[in-house]
C-alpha positions in Angstrom: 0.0 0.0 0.0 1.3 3.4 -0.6 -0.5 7.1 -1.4 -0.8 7.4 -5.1 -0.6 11.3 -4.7 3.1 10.7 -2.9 5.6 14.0 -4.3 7.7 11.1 -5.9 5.1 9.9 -8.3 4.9 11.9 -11.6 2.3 12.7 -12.8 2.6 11.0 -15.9 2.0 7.6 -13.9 -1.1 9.1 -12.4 -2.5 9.3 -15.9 -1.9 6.0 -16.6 -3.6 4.5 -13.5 -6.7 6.6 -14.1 -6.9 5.2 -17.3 -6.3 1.3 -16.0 -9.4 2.5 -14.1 -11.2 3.9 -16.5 -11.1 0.9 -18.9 -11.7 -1.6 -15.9 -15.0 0.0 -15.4 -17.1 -2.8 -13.7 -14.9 -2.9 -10.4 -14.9 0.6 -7.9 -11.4 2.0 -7.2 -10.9 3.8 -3.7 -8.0 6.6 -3.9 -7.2 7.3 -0.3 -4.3 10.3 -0.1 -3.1 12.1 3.1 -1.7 14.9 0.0 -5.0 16.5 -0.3 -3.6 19.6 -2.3 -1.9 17.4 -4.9 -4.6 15.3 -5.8 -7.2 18.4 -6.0 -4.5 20.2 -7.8 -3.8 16.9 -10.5 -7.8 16.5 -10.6 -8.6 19.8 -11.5 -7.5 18.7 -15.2 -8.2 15.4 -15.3 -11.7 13.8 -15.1 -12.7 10.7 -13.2 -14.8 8.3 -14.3 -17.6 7.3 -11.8 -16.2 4.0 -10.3 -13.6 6.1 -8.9 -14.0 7.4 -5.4 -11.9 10.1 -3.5 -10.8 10.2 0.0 -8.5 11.7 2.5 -7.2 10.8 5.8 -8.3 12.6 8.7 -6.3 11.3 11.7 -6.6 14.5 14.1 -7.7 18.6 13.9 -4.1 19.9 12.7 -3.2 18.0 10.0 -6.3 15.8 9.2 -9.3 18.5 9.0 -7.7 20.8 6.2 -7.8 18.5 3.9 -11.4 18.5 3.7 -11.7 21.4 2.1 -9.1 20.0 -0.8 -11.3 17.2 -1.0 -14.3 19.6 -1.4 -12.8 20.4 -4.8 -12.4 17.4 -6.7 -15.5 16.3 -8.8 -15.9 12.7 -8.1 -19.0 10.5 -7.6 -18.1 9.6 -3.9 -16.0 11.5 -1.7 -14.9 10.0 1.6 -13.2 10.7 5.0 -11.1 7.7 6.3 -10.6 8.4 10.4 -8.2 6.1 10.9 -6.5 5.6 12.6 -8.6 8.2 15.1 -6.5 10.1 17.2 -8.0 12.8 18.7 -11.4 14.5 19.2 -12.2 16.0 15.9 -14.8 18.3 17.2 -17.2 19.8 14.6 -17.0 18.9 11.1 -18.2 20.2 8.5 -19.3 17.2 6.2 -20.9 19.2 3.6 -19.9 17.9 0.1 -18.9 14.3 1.6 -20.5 11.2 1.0 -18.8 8.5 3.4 -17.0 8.7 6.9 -15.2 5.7 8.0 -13.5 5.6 11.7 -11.4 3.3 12.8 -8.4 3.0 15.6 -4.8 1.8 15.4 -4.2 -1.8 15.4 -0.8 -3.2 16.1 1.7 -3.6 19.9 2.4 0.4 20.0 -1.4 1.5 18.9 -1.9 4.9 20.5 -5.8 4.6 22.2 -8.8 5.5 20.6 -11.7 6.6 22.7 -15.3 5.8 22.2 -16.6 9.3 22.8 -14.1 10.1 19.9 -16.4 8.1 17.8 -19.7 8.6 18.9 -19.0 12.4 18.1 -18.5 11.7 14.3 -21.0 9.6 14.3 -23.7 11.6 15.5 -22.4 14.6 13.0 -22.6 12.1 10.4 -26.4 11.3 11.2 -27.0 15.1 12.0 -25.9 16.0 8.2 -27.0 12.8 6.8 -23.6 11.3 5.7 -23.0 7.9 5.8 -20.9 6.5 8.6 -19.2 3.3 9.0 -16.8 2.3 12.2 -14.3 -0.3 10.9 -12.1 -1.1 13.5 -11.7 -0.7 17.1 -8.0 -0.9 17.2 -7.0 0.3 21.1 -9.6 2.0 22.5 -8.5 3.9 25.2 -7.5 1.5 28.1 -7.0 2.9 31.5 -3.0 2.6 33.1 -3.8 -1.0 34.2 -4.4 -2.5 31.3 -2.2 -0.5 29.7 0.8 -1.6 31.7 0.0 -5.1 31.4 -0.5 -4.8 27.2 3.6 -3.9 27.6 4.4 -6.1 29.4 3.1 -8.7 27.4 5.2 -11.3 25.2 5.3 -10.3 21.5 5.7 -13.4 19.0 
């Protein structure tokens, strides 16, 4: 896995992808970029076809939340949020122009906690502004000291 929109890709390759995905027409592509501005900028010239969706990553307030509005740009027939991993509190949102919000926390032995209000906020400004919500993982939600302690000091394979 890697972000197609990564400074190191030209864009040269990007046309070619969107056009592997334009011919393969009966499957749905999902382009998930934390470089917002790049892939508004490279969209804004190139149109995608509609089994194409759009998404950005928005992991916390400070680097996640701007790039909404970069996602706001691009014409696509499903623009998403992926939350995930959730890090933070995101507050408001403004979901206007988005189609999809998936949440999720981080999975693995040094998963930074997730907490539940964390995702019950989203989701409730997801059902206020009628966007669709889906909760994909619970990764580490967050665990008090206890448990905490014990997770580290627990054998790794």
């Amino acid at each position: 896995m890697s972000d197609l929109f990564h400074e190191e890709i030209p864009d040269s390759y990007l046309r070619q992808v969107i056009a592997v995905m334009r011919q393969a027409s009966i499957h749905t592509f999902q382009i998930l970029t934390k470089r917002a501005e790049r892939m508004a900028e490279f969209l804004r010239l190139e149109k995608l076809p509609r089994n194409v969706w759009v998404g950005v990553t928005v992991e916390n307030r400070g680097h996640g939340l701007p790039r909404l509005d970069a996602l706001r740009r691009i014409s696509a027939s499903i623009r998403f949020v992926s939350a995930e991993p959730l890090l933070e509190d995101l507050d408001e949102i403004d979901l206007a122009g988005l189609d999809w919000v998936i949440v999720g926390g981080e999975s693995g032995p040094k998963a930074r906690p997730m907490k539940r209000e964390w995702v019950l906020n989203i989701k409730r400004q997801c059902d206020e502004q009628r966007v669709d919500f889906f909760f994909q993982t619970v990764g580490r939600m967050g665990t008090g000291r206890k448990k905490a302690q014990q997770e580290k000091q627990r054998p790794h394979a």
